[in-house]
LODO-869558 format. One line per 4 residues: number of its first residue (from 1); their letters; for each residue x, y, z of C-alpha. Coordinates in steps of 0.5 Angstrom, whole numbers, plus 500, padded with zeros to 3 digits. Layout:
! residues N
NUM = A = X:Y:Z | ...
! end
This chain:
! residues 89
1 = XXXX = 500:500:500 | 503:507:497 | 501:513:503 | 502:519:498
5 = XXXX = 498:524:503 | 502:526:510 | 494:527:512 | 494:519:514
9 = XXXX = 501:519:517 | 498:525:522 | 492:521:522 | 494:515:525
13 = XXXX = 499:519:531 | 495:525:532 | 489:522:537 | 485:529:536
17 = XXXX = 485:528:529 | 478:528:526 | 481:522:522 | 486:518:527
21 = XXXX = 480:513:529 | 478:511:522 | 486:511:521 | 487:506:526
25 = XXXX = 482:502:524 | 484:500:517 | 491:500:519 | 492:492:520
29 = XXXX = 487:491:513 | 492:495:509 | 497:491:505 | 505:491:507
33 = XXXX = 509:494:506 | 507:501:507 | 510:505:504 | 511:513:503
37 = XXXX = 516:519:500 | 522:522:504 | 517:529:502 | 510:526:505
41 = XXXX = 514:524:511 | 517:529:512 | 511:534:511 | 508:530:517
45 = XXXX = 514:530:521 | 513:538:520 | 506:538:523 | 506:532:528
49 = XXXX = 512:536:531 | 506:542:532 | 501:538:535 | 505:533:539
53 = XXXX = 512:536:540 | 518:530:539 | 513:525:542 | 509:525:536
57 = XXXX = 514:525:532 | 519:519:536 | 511:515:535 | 512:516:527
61 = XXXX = 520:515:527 | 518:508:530 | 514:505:524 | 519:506:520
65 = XXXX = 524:501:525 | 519:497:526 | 517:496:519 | 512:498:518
69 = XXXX = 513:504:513 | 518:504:509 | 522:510:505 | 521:510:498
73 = XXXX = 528:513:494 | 527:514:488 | 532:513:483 | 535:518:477
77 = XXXX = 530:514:472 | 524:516:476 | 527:523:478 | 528:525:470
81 = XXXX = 520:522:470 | 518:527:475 | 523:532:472 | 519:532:465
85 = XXXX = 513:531:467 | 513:537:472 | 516:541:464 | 510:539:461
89 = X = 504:540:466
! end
């Protein structure tokens, strides 16, 4: 499963979240491995350190060691791609 959204990852740690119940729910049904982008981890590490401090942001760091989620890294392929099609949309 492709988290492309930094919106789930908050989701699953923020328990404030009007989405985090539903998040956590569905968390054992997705497929393994989670993956997602350094980008749309990052933009959640951002907003986690807002709500929650290190704590928040420990909680998420914890998934990527138990492996849970993984970090995409995108080849020079794949960032040329990116590359062309930011050039012609």
């Amino acid at each position: 499963m492709t988290i492309c959204d930094a919106s789930a990852l908050i989701a699953l740690i923020n328990q404030s979240d009007a989405n985090h119940q539903r998040c956590v729910d569905i968390l054992p049904q997705l497929l393994a491995p989670l993956l997602t982008t350094w980008s749309c981890f990052t933009e959640a590490m951002y907003l986690l350190g807002r709500y929650g401090g290190w704590s928040a942001q420990q909680e998420l760091w914890g998934y990527v060691a138990d492996q849970i989620l993984f970090l995409h890294h995108n080849n020079i392929e794949e960032q040329e791609r990116m590359r062309s099609l930011m050039q012609q949309y």
